[in-house]
N, C-alpha and C positions, 0 to 999 in steps of 0.2 A: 733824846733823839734816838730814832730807830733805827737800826743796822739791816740793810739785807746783804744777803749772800753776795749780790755782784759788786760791792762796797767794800770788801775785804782786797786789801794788801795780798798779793803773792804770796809773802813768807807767813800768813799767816793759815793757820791749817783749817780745813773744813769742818764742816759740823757731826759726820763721819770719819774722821780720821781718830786716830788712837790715842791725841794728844787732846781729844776735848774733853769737856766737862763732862762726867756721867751723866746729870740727869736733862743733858739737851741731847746725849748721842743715842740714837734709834737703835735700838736691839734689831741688829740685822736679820740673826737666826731667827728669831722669835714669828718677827715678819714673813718670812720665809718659809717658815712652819705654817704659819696660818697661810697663807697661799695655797700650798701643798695639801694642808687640810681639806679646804672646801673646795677645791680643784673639780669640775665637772658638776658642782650642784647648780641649778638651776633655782634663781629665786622668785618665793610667792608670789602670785600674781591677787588680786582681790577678787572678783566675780569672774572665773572661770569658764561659766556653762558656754559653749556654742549654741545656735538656736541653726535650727535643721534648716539646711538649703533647698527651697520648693526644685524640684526636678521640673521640665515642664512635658506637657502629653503628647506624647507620639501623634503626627499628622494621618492625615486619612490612607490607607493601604492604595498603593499603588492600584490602578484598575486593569492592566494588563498581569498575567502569572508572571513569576516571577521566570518560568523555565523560556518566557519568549522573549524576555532582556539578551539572552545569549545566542536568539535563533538569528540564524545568519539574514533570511530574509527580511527581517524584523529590523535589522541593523543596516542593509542597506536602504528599506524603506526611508529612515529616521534621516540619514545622511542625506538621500535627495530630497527630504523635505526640506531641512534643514539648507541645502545650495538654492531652492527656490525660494526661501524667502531670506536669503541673506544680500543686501543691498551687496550692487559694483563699490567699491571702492573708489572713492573719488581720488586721483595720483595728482592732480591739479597741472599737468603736464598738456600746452594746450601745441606739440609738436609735430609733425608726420615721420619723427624716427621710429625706427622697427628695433627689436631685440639685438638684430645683427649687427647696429649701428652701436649699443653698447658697449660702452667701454673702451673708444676709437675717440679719441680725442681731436679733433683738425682745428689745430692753430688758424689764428685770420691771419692775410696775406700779411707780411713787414711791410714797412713806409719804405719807400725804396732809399739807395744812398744816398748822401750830400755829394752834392757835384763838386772834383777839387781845382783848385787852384793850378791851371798849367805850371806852374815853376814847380810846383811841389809834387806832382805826376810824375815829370821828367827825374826829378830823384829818388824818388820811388823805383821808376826803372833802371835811372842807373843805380842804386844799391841792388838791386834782387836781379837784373837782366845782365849787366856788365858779367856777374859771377859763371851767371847760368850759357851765355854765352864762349864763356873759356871754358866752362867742365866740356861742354859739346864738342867743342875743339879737340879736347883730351881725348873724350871717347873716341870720337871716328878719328881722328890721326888725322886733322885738317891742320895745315901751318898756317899763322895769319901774318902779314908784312907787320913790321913794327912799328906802322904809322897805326894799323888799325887796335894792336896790341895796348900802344900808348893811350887811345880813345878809349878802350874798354877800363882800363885801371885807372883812367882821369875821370873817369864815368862814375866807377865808384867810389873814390876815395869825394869828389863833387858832392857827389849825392848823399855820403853822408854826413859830409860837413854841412852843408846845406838845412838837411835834416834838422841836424843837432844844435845851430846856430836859430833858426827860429820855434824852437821847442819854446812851448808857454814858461815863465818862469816861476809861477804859482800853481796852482793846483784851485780846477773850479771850484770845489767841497772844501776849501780850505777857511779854515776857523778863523782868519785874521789874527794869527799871531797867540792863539791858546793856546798855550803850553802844556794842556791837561789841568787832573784835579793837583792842587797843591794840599802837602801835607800840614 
């Protein structure tokens, strides 16, 4: 039966370590000499030669000199030739907006409100009107009878139990009871 390397027991020592058999253990220097040795040589290859890469021939000499590539008139001739026969661009934009209109966003109009519920208006104002009706009082130094006082604070303490007593008790988006992911 044959032994490899990854077959060996722990306590047992490698085939490089100092406790094996000479003529299984690798002369480490020896290796390492020869490494060092031939270090940068490059080996023979068989048939060598390169065979010459064809260049290919220069095209036919421009027909204008070369000093009127750099003449200004020459240059802008080239350019308006070049704009007359260069098609419009098709943008595929079949609008009557102008450059000015760029980059002006206009929202389409909103769906207007839901219409509410009388009960639930009335509490609306008395939570947000009861309050805003006593600060005004504050400001201008108006004193109100304590019948109207009593109305204003049954107004809102009403309004927001009201509120809170027909709050939905689910949630529309609600998962039906998902807990999340479970681990």
């Amino acid at each position: 039966m044959t032994r490899h390397p990854d077959d060996r027991t722990p306590e047992e020592p490698t085939g490089a370590s100092e406790g094996a058999e000479p003529g299984r253990r690798l002369d480490e220097d020896a290796a390492w000499a020869e490494i060092v040795a031939h270090y940068g040589e490059r080996p023979e290859m068989g048939n060598t030669a390169v065979e010459p890469v064809e260049t290919p021939e220069p095209g036919p000499a421009p027909s204008e000199p070369v000093e009127s590539l750099f003449d200004r008139t020459y240059l802008d001739a080239q350019l308006e030739r070049a704009a007359r026969e260069t098609p419009e661009p098709d943008t595929g934009l079949n609008s009557e907006a102008s450059w000015d209109d760029e980059g002006h966003f206009v929202p389409p109009t909103p769906p207007p409100l839901p219409a509410l519920d009388p009960r639930r208006k009335a509490a609306w104002i008395g939570l947000f009107g009861s309050p805003a009706l006593m600060l005004l009082g504050i400001v201008l130094g108006w004193s109100y009878p304590s019948w109207i006082s009593f109305l204003l604070v049954s107004g809102f303490v009403g309004g927001f139990g009201y509120l809170v007593a027909t709050m939905p008790r689910t949630r529309g988006d609600d998962w039906s009871g998902d807990d999340g992911a479970v681990v």
